[in-house]
GULO-573400 format. One line per 4 residues: their letters; for each residue x, y, z of N, C-alpha, C, O, CB. Coordinates in steps of 0.2 Angstrom, whole numbers, plus 5000, padded with zeros to 4 digits. Glycine has a CB too. Example, Ala and Ser with C-alpha at 12.3 -4.5 7.8 and 13.67 -1.06 7.14 Angstrom:
<sites>
AS> 5066 4972 5039 5062 4978 5039 5066 4984 5039 5071 4983 5042 5057 4978 5045  5064 4989 5035 5068 4995 5036 5064 5000 5039 5067 5006 5040 5070 4997 5029
</sites>
This chain:
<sites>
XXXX> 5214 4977 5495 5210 4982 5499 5210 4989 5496 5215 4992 5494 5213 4982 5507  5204 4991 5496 5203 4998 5493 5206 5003 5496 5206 5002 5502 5196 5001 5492  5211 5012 5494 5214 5016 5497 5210 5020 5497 5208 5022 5491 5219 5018 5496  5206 5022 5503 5204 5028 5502 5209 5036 5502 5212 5038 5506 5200 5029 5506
XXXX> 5208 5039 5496 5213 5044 5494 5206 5051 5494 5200 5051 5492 5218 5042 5483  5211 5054 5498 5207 5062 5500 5211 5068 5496 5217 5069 5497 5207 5065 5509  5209 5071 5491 5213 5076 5487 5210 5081 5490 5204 5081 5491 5214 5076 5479  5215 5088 5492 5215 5095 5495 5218 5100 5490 5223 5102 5489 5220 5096 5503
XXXX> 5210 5101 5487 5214 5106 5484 5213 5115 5488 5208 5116 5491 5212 5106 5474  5219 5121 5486 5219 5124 5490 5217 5132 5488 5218 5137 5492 5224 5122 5494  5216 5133 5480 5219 5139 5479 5211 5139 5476 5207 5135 5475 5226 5140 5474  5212 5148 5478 5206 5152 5480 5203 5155 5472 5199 5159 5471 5209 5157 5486
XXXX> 5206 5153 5469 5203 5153 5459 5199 5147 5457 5201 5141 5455 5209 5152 5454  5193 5150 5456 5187 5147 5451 5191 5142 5449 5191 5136 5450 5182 5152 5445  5195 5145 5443 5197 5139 5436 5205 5138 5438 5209 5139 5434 5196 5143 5426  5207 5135 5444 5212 5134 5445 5216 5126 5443 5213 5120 5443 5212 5135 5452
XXXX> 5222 5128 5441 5226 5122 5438 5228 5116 5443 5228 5110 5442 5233 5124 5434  5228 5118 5446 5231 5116 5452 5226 5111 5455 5228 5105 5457 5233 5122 5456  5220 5113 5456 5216 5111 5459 5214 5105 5452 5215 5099 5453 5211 5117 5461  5212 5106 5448 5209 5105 5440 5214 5097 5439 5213 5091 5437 5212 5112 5434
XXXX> 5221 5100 5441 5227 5094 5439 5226 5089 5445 5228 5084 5446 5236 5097 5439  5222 5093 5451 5221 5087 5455 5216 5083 5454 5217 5078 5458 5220 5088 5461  5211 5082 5452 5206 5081 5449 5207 5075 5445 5204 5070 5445 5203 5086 5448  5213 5076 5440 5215 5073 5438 5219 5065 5439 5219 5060 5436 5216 5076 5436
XXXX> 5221 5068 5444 5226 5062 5447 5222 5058 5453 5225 5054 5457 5234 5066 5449  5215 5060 5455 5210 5056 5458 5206 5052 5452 5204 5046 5454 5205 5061 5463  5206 5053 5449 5204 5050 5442 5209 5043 5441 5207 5037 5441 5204 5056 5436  5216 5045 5439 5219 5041 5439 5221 5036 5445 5223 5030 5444 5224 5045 5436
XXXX> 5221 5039 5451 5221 5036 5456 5215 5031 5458 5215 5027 5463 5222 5040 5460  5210 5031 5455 5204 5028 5455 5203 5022 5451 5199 5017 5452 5199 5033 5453  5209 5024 5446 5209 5018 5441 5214 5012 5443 5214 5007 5439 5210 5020 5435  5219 5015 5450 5225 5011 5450 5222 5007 5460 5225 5005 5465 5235 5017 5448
XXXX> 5214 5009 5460 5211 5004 5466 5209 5009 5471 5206 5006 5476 5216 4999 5470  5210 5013 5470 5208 5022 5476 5200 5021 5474 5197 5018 5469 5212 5033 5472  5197 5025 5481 5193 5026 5483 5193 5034 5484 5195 5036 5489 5191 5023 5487  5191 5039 5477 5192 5045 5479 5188 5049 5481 5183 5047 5478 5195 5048 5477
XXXX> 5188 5056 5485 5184 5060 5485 5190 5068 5486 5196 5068 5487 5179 5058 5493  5186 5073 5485 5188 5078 5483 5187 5083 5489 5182 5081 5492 5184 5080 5475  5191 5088 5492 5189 5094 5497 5192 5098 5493 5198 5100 5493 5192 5094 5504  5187 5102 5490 5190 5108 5487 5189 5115 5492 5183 5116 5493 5185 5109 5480
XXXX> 5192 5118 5495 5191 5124 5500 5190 5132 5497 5190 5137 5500 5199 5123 5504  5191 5131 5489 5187 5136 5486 5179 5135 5490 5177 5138 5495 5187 5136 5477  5177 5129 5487 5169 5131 5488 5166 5127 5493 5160 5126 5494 5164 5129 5482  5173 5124 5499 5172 5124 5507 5176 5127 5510 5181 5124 5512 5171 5117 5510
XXXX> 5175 5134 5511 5181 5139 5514 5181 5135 5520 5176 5132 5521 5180 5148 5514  5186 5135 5525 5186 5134 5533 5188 5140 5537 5193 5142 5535 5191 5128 5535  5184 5142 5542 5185 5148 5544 5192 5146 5547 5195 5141 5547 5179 5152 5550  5195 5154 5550 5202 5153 5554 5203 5150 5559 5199 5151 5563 5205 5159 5556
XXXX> 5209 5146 5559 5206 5140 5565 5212 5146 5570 5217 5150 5569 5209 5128 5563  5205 5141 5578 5207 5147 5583 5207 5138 5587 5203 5133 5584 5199 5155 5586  5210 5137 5592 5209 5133 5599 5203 5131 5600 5203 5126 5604 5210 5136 5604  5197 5136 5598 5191 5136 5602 5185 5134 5598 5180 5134 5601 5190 5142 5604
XXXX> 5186 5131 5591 5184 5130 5584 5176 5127 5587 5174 5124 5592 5189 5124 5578  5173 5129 5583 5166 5124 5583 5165 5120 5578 5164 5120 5572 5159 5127 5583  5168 5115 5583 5164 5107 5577 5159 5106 5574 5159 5101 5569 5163 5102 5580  5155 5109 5575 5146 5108 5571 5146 5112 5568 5140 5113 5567 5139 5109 5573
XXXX> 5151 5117 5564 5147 5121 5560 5152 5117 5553 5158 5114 5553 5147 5131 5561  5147 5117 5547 5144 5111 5543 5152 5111 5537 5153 5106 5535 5135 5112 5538  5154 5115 5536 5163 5120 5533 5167 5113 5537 5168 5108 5533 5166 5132 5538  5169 5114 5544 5174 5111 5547 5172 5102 5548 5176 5098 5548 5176 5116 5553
XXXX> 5166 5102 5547 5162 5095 5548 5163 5091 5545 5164 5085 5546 5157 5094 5548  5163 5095 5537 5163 5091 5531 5171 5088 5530 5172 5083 5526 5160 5094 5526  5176 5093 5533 5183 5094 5533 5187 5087 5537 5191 5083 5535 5185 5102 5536  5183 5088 5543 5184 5081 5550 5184 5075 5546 5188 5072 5543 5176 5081 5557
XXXX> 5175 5073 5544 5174 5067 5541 5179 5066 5536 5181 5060 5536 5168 5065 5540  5180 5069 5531 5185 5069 5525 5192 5065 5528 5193 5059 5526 5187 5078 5522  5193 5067 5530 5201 5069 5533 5198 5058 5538 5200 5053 5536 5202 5081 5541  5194 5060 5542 5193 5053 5544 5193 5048 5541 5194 5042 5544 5189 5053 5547
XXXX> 5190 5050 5535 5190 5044 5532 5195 5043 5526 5193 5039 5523 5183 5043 5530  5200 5046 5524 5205 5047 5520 5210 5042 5523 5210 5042 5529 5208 5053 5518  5214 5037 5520 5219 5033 5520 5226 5036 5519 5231 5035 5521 5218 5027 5515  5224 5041 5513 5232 5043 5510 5227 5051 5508 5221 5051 5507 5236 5036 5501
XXXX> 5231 5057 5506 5229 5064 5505 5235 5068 5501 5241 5070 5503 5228 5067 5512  5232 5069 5495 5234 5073 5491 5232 5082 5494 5226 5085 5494 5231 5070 5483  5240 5085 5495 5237 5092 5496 5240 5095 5490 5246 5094 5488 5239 5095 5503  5235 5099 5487 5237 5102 5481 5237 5111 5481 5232 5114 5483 5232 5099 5476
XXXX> 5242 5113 5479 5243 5121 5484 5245 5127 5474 5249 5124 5469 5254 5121 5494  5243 5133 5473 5247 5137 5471 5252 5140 5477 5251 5141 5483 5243 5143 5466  5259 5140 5472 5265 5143 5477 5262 5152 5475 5261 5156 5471 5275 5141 5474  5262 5151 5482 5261 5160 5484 5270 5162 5488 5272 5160 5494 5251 5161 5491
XXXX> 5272 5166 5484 5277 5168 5487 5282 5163 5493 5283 5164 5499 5275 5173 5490  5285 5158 5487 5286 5151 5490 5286 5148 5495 5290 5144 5497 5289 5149 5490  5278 5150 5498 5275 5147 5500 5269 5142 5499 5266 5142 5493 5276 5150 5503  5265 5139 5504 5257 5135 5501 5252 5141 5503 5253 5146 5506 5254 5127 5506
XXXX> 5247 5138 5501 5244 5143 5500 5241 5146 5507 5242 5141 5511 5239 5142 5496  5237 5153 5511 5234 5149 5518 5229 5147 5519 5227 5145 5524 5233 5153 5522  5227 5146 5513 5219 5142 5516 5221 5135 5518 5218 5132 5522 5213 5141 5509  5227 5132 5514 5230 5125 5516 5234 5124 5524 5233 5119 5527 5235 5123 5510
XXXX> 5238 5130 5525 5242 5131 5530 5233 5130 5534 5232 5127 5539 5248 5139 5530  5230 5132 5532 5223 5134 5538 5220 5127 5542 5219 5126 5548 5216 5137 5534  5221 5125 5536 5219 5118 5535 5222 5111 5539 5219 5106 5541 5222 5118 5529  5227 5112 5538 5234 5111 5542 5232 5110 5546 5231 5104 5548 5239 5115 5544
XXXX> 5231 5116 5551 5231 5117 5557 5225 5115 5562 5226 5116 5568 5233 5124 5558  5220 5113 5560 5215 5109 5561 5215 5100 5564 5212 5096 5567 5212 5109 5554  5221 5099 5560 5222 5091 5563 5231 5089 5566 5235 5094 5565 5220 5084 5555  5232 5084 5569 5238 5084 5569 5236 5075 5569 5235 5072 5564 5242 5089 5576
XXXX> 5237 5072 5574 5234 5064 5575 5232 5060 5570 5236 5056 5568 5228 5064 5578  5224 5063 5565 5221 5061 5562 5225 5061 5554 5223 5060 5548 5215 5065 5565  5233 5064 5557 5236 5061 5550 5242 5057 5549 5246 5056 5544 5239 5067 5545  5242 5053 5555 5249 5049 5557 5246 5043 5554 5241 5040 5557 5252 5048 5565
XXXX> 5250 5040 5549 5249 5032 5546 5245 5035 5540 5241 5031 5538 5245 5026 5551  5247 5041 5538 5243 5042 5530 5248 5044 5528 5252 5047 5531 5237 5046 5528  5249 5042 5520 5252 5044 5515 5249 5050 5511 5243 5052 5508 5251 5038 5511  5254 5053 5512 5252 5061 5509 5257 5062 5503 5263 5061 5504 5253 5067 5514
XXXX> 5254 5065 5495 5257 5068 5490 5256 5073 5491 5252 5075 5495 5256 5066 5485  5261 5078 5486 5259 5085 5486 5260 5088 5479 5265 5086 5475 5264 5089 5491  5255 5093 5478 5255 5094 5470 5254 5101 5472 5250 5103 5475 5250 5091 5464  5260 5106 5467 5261 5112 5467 5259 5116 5463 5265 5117 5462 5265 5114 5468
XXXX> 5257 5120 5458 5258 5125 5452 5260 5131 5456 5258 5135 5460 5250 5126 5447  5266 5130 5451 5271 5136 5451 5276 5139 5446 5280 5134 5444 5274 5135 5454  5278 5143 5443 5283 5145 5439 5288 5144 5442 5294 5146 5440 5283 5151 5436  5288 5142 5448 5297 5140 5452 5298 5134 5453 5303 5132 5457 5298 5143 5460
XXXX> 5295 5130 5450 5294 5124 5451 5291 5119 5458 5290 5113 5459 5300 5122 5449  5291 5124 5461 5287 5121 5468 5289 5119 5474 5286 5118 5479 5284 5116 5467  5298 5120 5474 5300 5113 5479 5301 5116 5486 5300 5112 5491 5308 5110 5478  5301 5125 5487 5300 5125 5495 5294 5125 5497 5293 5127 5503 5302 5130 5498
XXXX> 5289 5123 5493 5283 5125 5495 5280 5118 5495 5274 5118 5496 5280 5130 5492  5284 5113 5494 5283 5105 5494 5286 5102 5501 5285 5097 5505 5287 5101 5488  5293 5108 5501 5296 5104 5506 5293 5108 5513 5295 5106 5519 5305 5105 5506  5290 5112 5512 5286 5115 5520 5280 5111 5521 5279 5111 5527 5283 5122 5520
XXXX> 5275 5108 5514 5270 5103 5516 5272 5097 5520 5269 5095 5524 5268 5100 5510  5279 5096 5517 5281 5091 5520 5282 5091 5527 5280 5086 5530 5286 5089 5516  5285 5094 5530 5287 5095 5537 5281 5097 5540 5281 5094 5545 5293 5100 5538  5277 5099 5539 5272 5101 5544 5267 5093 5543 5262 5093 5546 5267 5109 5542
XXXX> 5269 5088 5538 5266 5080 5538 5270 5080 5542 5268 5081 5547 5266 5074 5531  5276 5078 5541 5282 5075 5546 5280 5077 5552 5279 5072 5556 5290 5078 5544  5279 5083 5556 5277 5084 5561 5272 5081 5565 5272 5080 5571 5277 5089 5560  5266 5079 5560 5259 5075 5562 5259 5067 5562 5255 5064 5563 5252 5078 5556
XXXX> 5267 5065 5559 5269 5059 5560 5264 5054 5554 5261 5048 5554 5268 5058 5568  5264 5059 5548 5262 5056 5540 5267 5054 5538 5273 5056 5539 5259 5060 5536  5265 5050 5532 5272 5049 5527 5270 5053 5521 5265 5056 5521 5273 5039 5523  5276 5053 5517 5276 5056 5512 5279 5053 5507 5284 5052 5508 5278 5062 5513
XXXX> 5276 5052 5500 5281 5051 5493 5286 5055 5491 5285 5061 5490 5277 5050 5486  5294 5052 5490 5298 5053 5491 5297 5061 5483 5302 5065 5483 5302 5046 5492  5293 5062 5481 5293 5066 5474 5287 5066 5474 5284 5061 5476 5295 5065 5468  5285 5075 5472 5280 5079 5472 5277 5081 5463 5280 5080 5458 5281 5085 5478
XXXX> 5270 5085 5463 5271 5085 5455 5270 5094 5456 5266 5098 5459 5263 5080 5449  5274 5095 5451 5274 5102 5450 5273 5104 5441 5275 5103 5436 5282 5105 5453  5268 5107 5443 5264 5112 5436 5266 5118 5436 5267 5122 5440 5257 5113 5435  5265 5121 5428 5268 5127 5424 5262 5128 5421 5262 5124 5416 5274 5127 5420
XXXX> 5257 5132 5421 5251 5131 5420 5253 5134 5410 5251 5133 5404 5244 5136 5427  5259 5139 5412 5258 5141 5404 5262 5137 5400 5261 5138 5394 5259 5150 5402  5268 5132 5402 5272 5126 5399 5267 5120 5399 5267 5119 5393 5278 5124 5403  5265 5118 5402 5260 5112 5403 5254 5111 5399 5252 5106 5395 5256 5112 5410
XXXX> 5249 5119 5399 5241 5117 5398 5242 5123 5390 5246 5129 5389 5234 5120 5407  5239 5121 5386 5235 5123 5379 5230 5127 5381 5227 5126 5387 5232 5117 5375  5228 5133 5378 5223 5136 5378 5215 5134 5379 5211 5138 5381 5225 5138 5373  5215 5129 5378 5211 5121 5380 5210 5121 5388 5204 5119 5390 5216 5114 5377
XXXX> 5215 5122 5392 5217 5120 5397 5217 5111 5397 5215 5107 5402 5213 5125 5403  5220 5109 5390 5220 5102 5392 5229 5103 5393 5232 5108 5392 5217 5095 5385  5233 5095 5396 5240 5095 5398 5242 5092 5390 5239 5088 5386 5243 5088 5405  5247 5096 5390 5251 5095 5383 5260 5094 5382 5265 5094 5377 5249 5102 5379
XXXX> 5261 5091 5390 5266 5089 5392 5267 5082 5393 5267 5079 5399 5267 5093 5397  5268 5078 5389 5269 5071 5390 5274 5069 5394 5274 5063 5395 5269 5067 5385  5280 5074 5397 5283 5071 5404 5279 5069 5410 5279 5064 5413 5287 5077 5408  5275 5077 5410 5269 5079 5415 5265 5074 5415 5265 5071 5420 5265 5086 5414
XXXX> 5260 5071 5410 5256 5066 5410 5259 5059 5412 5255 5056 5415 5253 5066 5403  5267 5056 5410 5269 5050 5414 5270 5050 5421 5270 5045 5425 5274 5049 5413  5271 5057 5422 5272 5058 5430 5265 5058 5434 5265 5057 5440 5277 5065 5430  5261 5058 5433 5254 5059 5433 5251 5052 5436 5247 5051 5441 5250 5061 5427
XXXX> 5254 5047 5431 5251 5042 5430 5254 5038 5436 5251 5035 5440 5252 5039 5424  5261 5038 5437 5267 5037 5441 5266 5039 5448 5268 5035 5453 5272 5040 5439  5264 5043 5448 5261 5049 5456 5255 5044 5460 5255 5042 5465 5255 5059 5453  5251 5043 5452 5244 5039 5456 5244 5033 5459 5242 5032 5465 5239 5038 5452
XXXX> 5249 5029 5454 5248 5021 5456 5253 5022 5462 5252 5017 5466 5251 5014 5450  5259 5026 5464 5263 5024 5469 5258 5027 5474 5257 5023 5479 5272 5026 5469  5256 5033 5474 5249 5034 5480 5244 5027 5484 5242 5027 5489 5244 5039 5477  5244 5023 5479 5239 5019 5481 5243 5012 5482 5242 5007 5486 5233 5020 5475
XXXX> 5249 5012 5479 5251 5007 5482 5254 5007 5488 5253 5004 5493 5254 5004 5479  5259 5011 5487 5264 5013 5495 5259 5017 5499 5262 5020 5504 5271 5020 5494  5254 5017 5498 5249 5021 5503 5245 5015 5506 5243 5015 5512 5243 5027 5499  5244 5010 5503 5242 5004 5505 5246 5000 5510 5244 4996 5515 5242 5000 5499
XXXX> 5251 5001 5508 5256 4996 5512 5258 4999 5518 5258 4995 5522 5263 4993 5509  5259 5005 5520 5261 5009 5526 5253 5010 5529 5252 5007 5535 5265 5017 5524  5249 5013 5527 5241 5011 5530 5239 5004 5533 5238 5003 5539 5234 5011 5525  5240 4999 5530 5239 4993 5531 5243 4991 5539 5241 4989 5545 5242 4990 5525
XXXX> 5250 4992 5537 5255 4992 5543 5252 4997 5549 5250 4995 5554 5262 4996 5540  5252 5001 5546 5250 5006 5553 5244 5002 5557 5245 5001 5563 5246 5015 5550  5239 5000 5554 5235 4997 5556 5233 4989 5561 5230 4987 5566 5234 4998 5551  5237 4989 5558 5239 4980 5562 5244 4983 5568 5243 4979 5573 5245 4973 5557
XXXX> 5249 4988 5568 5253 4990 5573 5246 4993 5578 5245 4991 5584 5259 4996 5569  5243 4998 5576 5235 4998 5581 5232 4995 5584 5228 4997 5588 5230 5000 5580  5233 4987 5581 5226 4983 5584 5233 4980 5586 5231 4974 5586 5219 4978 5579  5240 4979 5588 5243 4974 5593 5246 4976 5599 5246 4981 5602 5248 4970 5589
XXXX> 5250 4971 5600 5252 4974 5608 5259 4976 5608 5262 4979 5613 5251 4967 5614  5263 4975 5602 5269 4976 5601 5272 4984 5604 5269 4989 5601 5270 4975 5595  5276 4985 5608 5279 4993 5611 5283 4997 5607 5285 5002 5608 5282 4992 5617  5285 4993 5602 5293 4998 5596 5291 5000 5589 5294 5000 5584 5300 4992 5594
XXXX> 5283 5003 5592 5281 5006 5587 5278 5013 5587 5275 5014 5592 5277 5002 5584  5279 5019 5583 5277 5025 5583 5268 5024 5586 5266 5026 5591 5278 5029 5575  5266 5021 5583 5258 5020 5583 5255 5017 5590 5249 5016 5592 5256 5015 5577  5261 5016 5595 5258 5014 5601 5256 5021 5604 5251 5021 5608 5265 5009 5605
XXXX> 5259 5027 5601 5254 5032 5604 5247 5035 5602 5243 5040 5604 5257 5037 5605  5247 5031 5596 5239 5031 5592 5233 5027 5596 5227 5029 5596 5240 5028 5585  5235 5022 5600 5230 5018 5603 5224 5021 5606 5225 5026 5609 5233 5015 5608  5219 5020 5606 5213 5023 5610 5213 5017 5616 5209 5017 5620 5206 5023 5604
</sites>
């Protein structure tokens, strides 16, 4: 069964690595059985979410169906003062439901290597009752990329490869799961409060 994989990238730079390295790893995810699509939030900003949001206007719409139809979600953030970025926190704060029984990765570019700002992606999934791969990818845009802006880090590039196929497989098997847990009648499962 095909995964559908949604990548978020979040940083507010035209020629961002971060964004760029996601792009990459939907490519690679695509080759290991993903179905991908891209939400870039440079060029679909989402206004500031308020309680009171309007659903029709065409920014947060496109964000809804994205998000609806993703299986598994790559959020991809520059660390801004180790933290994510806010357009992602913004982002965030748009769904909670619509991410329980997905598989979420997280890719950072940072000179700090990234981890509190992986481990805060993480807890606000944890909170919406997502999973998460147990390891995130963290970029050094001036260790990593050549003047080229191609990767010239062949750790970085195994880890890449590694990122994708376990997205789509362990994203397969906990989707799948979640799933059958929604269509049955069993009561000793998180997802019994997903029921419609």
């Amino acid at each position: 069964m095909t995964l559908n994989v949604l990548g978020v990238g979040s940083s507010m730079r035209r020629d961002s690595f971060s964004t760029e390295t996601l792009k990459i790893i939907l490519n690679k995810a695509n080759k290991n059985g993903g179905d991908t699509r891209l939400l870039n939030l440079y060029s679909n900003p989402l206004p500031m979410y308020t309680a009171d949001y309007n659903e029709k206007l065409s920014a947060i719409k496109h964000a809804v169906e994205l998000v609806n139809w993703a299986d598994a979600i790559i959020l991809a953030t520059p660390d801004y003062h180790g933290s994510m970025a806010g357009s992602l926190k913004n982002f965030l704060d748009y769904f909670w439901a619509e991410f329980a029984g997905k598989t979420f990765g997280y890719l950072c570019s940072s000179h700090e290597k990234g981890l509190t700002v992986m481990d805060q992606m993480r807890t606000a999934i944890r909170q919406c009752y997502g999973w998460s791969l147990p390891y995130g990818i963290s970029i050094n845009s001036t260790q990593d990329f050549n003047t080229d802006r191609e990767i010239i880090n062949a750790q970085l590039l195994s880890r890449l490869e590694s990122f994708a196929r376990d997205l789509v497989v362990y994203g397969n098997l906990i989707n799948n799961q979640f799933k059958k847990d929604l269509s049955s009648t069993i009561q000793n499962s998180y997802a019994v409060h997903y029921r419609e």
